[in-house]
N, C-alpha and C positions, 0 to 999 in steps of 0.2 A: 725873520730869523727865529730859531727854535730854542726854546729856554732849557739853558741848560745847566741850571744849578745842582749840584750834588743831590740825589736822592736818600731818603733814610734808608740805612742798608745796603745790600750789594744790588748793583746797576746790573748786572745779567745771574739768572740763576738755573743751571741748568739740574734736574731734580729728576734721580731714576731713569736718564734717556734711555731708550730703548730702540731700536732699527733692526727689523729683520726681514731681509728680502728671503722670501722661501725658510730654508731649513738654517741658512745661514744667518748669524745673529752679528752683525756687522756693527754695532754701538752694544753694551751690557749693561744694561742699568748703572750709567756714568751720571757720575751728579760732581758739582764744583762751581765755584761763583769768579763772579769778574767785579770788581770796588770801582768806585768813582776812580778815574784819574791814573790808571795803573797801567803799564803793557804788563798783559798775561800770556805766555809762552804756550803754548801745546803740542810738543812734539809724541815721538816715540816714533819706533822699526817702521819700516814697510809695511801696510796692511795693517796696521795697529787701530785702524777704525778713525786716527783725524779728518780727515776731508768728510767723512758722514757725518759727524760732529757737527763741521764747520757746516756742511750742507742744510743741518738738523735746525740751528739756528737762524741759517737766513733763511730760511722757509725752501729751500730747494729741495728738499723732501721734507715731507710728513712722518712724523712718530709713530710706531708701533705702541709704544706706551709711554709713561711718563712725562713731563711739564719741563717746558721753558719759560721762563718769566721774566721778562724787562721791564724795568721799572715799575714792579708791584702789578703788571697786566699780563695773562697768560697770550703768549705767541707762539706755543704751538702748534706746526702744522697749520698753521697761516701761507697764504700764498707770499709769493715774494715783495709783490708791490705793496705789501699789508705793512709787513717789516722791515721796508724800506721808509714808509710816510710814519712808522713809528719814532724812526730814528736811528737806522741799522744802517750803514754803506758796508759794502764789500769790494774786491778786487778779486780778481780769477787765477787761479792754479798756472791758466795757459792764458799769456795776453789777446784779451777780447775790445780792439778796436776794430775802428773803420779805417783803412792805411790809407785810403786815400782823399779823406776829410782831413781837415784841418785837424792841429792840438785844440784849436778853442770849441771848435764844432762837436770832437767827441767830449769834453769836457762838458759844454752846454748840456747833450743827454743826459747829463747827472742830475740836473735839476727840475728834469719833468715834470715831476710829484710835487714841486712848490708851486707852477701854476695853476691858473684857473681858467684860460681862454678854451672853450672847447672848440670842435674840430670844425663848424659852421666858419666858428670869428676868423679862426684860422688860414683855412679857404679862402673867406673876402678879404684876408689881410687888414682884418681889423684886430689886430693884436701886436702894433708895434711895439706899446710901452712895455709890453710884458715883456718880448723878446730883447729887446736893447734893454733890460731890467735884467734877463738871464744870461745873454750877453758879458754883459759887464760882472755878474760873479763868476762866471766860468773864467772873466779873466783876472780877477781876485785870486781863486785860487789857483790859478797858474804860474803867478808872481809868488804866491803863497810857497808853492811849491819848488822856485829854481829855476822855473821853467821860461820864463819872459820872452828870452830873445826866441824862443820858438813859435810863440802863438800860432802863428799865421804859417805856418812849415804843414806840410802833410804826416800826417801822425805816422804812417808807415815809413818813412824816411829818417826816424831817430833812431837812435841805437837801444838795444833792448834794454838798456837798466833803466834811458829815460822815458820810454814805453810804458813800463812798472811805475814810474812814476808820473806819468799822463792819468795812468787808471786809479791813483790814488786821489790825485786832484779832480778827477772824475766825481770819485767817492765824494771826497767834500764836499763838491757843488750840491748834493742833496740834504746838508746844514747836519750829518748824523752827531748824536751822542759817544757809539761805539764804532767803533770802526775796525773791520772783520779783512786781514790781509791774508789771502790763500798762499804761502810760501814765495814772499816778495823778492827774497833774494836769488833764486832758480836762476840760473846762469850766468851771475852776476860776476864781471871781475871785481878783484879787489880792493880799489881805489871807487869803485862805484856802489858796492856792499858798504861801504865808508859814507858815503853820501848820502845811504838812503836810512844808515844808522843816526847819520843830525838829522837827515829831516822827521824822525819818528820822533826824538829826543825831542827837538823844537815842538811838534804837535801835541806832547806830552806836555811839556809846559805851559800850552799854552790851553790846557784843562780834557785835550783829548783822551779816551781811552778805547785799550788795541787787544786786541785779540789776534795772538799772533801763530798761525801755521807753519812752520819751518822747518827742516832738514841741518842745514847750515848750524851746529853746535856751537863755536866762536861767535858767530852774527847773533846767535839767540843767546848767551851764557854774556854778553858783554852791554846786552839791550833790555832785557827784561827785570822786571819787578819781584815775578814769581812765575811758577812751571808748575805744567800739568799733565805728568806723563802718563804715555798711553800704551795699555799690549793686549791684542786678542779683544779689542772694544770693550777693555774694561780700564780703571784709572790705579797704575802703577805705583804712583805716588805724586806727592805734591808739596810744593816747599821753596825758598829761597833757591838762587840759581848754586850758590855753595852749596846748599845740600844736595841737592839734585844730582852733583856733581861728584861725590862722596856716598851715594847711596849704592850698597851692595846690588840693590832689587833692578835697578837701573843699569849701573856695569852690567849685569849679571845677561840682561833683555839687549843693550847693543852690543857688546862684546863676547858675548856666551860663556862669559866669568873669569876672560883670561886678566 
């Protein structure tokens, strides 16, 4: 397990990001921190530059300029698996399982990065105790997650909001600090936007911190700590989900100021 006691300061700081594919400047020199223990919101419009952001952070693209720093060590423009054994999990925009493995099987992928049997041991199946080691947290956090009576179900045969939540429990099997949700709630019914608002609550208490991508205004304005709005990949404003709520700059970017 990975130590995860508070850090002095803020736990993600993102400093100046920059992203420009060609002429197009798709992040603006955005800067804004993430604190121990907090969900942090990031919305804003279409196009407003989130998902480069989000991508900027887990290493899924590289930076044109400017620093990312987790815990006091620069990770920018690290590949993925750098910022994943850091202590970053993520989840995808568009649910990325395998539909016809097992919940526990895609679950177990999440923990690659805690082993150490290489591909030889492997081969001669000389690495049971690691796999019944891996095993058995993938199905930790499946229980962790709600999920129980599905273990052993074929991931492609759940309904999409518990899909979103396969890949979160996913997430946790690789023991992260921060935990990075690409707009978890995306087609969510009601009752199941509700489900997935305890179990972030519950991870929250129990010392997690989220970084959250979302569209969904009610699901983020009733979940979050603090927001970090976004327009033209630059940062709009920033503040308690009340203010955010109440800020002209903001009306002004989803509503066109009516």
């Amino acid at each position: 397990m990975r130590h995860h006691a508070p850090a002095d300061g803020p736990l993600l700081e993102v400093k100046a990001a920059r992203k420009q594919f060609g002429g197009l400047v798709a992040v603006n020199d955005l800067s804004f921190d993430i604190r121990h223990g907090e969900i942090l919101g990031l919305i804003g419009p279409n196009g407003a530059g989130k998902s480069t952001t989000f991508a900027l952070i887990s290493g899924a693209l590289s930076l044109t300029s400017g620093e990312v720093v987790f815990r006091g060590a620069s990770i920018g423009s690290r590949p993925p698996f750098e910022v994943a054994r850091r202590g970053i999990g993520r989840t995808f925009q568009h649910v990325k399982l395998i539909p016809t493995m097992s919940v526990l099987d895609n679950v177990a992928l999440g923990a690659y990065l805690r082993g150490r049997t290489g591909v030889v041991k492997a081969a001669l199946r000389l690495d049971r105790h690691e796999e019944a080691r891996t095993r058995a947290e993938a199905a930790r956090q499946i229980e962790r997650c709600g999920l129980g009576a599905h273990t052993f179900d074929a991931a492609g045969s759940l309904a999409l909001g518990q899909q979103r939540v396969v890949e979160i429990a996913r997430a946790l099997a690789c023991d992260p600090t921060l935990l990075l949700l690409d707009e978890p709630a995306a087609g969510l019914r009601f009752l199941e936007k509700q489900e997935l608002a305890k179990l972030l609550r519950t991870l929250k208490s129990e010392g997690m911190t989220i970084l959250l991508v979302e569209h969904d205004m009610d699901f983020v304005m009733g979940l979050t700590d603090r927001l970090v709005v976004m327009e033209f990949g630059q940062k709009l404003a920033e503040g308690l989900p009340a203010e955010i709520q109440t800020n002209p700059a903001v009306r002004e970017a989803y509503l066109g100021g009516v």
